[in-house]
N, C-alpha and C positions, 0 to 999 in steps of 0.2 A: 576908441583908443587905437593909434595905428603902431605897427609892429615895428621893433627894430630895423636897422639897414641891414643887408643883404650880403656878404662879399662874393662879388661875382667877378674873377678874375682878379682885375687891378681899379674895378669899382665897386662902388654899393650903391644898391637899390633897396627900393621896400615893396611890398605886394602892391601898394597901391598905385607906387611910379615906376614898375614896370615897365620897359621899353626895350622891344622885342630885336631892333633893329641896332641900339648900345647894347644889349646881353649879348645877340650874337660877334659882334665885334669881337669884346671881349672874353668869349668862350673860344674863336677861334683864332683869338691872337696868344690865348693861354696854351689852347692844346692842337695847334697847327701849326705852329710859327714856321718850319719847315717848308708850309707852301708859298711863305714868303721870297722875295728873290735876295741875294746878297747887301744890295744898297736898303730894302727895307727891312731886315730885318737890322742893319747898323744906323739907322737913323730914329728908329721906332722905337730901339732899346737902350739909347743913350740920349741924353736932351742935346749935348755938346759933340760936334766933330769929333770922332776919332781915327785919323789918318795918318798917313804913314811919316809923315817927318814930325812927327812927335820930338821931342828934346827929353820929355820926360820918359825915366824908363819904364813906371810902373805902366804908361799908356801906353809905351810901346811894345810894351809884354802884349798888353791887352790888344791890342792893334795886331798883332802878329795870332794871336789865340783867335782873332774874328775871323782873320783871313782863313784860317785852316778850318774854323768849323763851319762858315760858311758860304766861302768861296770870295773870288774880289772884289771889291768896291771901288771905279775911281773916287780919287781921291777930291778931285773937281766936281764929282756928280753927287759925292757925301756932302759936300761945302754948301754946292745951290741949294739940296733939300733941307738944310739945317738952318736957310734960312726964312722955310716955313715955321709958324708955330708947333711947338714939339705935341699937343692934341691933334693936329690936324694933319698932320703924318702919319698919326697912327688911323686914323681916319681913311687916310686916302689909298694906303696900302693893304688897311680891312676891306675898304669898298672893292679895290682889284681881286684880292683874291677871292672875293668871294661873286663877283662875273666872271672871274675868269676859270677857276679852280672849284667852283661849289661843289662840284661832284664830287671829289676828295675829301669835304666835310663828313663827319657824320652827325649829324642833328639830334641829338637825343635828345629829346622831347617829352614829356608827360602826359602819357595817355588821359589824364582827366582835365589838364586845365591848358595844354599844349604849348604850354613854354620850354623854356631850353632850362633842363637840370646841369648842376656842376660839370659833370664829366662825362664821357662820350662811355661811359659804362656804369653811370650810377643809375639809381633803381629806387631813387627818394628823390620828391619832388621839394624842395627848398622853400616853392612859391604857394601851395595850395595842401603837402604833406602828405598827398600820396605816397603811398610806398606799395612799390609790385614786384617785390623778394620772392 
């Protein structure tokens, strides 16, 4: 009998479809997002443009909240990548940072079965139930 799904970030897995290279993705798109740059982290967190001549105000609230917390996007360079598929953004911006930036991760890992646990401080393994409290 195979085990429930997993929530590992903004996906699920199961012990038996495990994929070391989707978890991390998702672990450091959960608890890194910072080493993202400006355009990805606004293309990666919305499926639809959000640029600045917005008409609507609640987007241009939003629009104005992105630029301050994370610096600028053109507005022409948000347009081109949003006409990638919204998976394959988050894809392509997980793969950069993690050539370019890996050493800023921190991999917390399971000493028994050596997958990546929830959180860059947890101390229970999700996947095999280790625990080294």
């Amino acid at each position: 009998m195979s085990q429930p799904p997993i929530s590992f970030g903004e996906i699920e897995m199961t012990v038996e479809d495990y994929n070391d290279a989707r978890a991390l993705r998702a672990y450091t798109r959960t608890h890194f997002p910072h080493l993202m740059t400006p355009l990805e982290r606004r293309v990666t967190e919305y499926i639809a443009p959000i640029v600045s001549d917005a008409t609507d105000t609640k987007i241009r609230k939003l629009y104005e909240f992105l630029e301050t917390r994370d610096g600028h996007a053109e507005d022409a360079e948000v347009m081109n990548t949003c006409h990638t598929p919204f998976e394959r953004r988050i894809e392509n911006a997980m793969d950069r940072v993690l050539v370019e930036r890996r050493s800023e991760i921190v991999e917390n890992r399971c000493p028994k079965c050596h997958r990546l646990v929830r959180t860059p401080k947890a101390k229970q393994c999700l996947w095999c139930g280790n625990d080294w409290h």
